[in-house]
N, C-alpha and C positions, 0 to 999 in steps of 0.2 A: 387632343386638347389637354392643355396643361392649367396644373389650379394654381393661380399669380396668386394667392394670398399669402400674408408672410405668414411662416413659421417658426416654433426658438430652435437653435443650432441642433441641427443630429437629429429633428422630428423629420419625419419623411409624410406627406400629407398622403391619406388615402386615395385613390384611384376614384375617381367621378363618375358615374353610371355611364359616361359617354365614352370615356376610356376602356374601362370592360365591355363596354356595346362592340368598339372598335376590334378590340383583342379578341375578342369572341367571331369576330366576324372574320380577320385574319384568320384564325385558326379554318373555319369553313372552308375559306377559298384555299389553301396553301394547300389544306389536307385533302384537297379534291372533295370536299361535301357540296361547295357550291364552284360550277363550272364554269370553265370562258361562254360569256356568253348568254349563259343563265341568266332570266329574269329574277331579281328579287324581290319577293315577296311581303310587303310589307306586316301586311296584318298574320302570317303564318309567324316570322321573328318578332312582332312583339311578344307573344307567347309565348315561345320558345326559350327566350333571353327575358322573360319577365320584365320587359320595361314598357313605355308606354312609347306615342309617337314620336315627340319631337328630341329625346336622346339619340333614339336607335336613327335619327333622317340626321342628326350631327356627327353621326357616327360613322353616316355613309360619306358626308362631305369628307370628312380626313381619311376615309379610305380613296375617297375622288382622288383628292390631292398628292396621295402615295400610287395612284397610278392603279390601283384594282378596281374599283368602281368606276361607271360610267353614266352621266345621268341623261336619259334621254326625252326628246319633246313627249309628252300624253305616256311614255314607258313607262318613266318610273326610271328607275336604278337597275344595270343589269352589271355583273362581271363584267371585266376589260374582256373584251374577247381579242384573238391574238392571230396574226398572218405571221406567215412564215419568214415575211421581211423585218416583220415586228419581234421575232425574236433573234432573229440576224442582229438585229440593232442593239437590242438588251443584252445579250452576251459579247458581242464583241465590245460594247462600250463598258462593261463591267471588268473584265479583263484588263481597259486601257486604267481604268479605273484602281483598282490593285495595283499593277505593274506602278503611278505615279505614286501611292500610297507605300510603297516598299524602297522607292527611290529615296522617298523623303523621311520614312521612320526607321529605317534599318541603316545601320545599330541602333537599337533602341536609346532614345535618350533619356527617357523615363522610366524610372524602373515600375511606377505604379501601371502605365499603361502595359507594361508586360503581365505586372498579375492579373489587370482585366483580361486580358486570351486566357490566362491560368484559368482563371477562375471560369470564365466559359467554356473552357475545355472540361473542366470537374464538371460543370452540371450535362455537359453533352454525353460526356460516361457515365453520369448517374443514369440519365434520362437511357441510354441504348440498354444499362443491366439490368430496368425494371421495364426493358421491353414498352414502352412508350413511345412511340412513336410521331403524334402529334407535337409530344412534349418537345421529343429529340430533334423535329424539325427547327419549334421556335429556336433552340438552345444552338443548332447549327447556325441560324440566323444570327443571333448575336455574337457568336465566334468569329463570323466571316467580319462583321460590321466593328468585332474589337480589334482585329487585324488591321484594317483600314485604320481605326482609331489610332495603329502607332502614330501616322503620319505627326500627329497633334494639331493637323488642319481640318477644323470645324463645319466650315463648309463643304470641303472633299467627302465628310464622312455622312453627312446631313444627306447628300447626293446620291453617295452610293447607298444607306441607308434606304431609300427610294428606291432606288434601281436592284438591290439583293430583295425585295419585296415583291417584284414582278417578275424577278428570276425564279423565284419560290411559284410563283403562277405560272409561268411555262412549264417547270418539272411537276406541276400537279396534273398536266396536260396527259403525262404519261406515266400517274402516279403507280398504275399494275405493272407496268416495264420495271418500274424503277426498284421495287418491293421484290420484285423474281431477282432482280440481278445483285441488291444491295445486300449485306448486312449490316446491323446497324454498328458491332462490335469492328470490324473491317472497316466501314466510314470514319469512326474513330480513332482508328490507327495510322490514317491514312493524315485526319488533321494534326494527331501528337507529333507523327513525323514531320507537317511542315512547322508546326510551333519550335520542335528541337531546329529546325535550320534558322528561323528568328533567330532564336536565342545563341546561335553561333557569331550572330552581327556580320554574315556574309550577304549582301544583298542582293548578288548574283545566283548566288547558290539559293535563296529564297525563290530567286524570279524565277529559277531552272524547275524547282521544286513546284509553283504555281501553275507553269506550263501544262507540267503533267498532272496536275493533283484532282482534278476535279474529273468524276466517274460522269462518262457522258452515254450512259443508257436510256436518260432521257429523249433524246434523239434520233434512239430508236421508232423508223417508221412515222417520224413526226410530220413530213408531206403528204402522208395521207391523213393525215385527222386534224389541219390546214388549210389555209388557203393563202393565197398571196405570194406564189414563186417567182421570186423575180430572180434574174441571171444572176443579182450579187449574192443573195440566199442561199442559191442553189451551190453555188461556187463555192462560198463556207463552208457547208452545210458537207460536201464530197471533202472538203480538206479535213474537217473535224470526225470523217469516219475513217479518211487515210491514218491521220496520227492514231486510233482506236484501235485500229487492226496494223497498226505499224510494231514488231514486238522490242524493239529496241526502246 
């Protein structure tokens, strides 16, 4: 939820109890605190988040709408919960997602949207040196969504904005895989490398770079703590551990 009230040039208007409800509630599900699936709790989070009811129930609507909440008849509000086809879908449609966004921003035309990656790449290395984790997820999040942001297409990036939010809720799926196999210093080196091919204005060599850049430890084991195998799933699912174990 955003505050339409005007402001004079260069004020930035405070964050609304509804917006911190939301952000605080992102952090939950991303970082595995609240699971696929999970009932939520109402009266345990207004405590919690010190607000009252009807922020923290606005708060769940704009997580509905970004796709991690789900509200059900006499339930309540539970996590998306997520099938194996359901994330077939999310990754490969993020992927087409990227691949269109690198078509259309690389070479960069903008020099300011290049410092937006810049500058999300600085707070992702801040956030991995002081060991934060949480932090360094959101910070990865805005990284992947300022890359897209080359494009300069507002609705492509609104989209994947959405869909890198439910990506982040798949990999929380298998947030102890992910924590044995990652480092956060290594994830990091992993995104300056593909920021340096951006900034080469090669687009192929970005897309070459995409292909492989993203650590799919997540995936580890993930049909068994799933459900919903369907043949096109399954069939991703075997290619995405071929390229893994492919050492080329």
């Amino acid at each position: 939820m955003t505050d339409q009230t005007p402001h004079a040039p260069g004020i930035v208007a405070p964050p609304s109890l509804v917006e911190l409800a939301a952000d605080a509630l992102r952090r939950m599900i991303v970082g595995g605190e609240l699971l696929c699936g999970q009932r939520i709790v109402e009266n345990r989070l207004t405590g919690q988040l010190g607000i009252s009811r009807p922020p923290l129930r606005e708060a769940l609507r704009v997580l509905e709408r970004e796709g991690l909440v789900r509200q059900l008849p006499r339930r309540g509000a539970i996590v998306t919960p997520l099938t194996l086809h359901d994330i077939y879908e999310i990754c490969t449609l993020r992927a087409e997602f990227e691949r269109l966004a690198v078509r259309l921003g690389v070479p960069v035309a903008d020099p300011a949207r290049l410092r937006r990656c810049q500058a999300a790449l600085a707070q992702m290395t801040a956030a991995a040196e002081a060991g934060d984790r949480p932090e360094y997820l959101q910070r990865s999040f805005e990284f992947h969504v300022s890359v897209v942001g080359l494009s300069g297409h507002r609705r492509l990036e609104e989209s994947y904005r959405s869909l890198q939010l439910q990506m982040m809720l798949v990999m929380a799926l298998n947030r102890r895989v992910r924590e044995e196999h990652e480092s956060l210093t290594g994830d990091v080196a992993r995104h300056a490398r593909l920021l340096e091919i951006v900034e080469t204005g090669d687009p192929e060599a970005v897309l070459a770079e995409l292909a492989a850049h993203g650590d799919r430890s997540f995936l580890e084991g993930i049909e068994d703590t799933v459900e919903g195998h369907t043949d096109e799933a399954l069939t991703w699912l075997a290619a995405q551990r071929d390229r893994k174990d492919d050492p080329a």
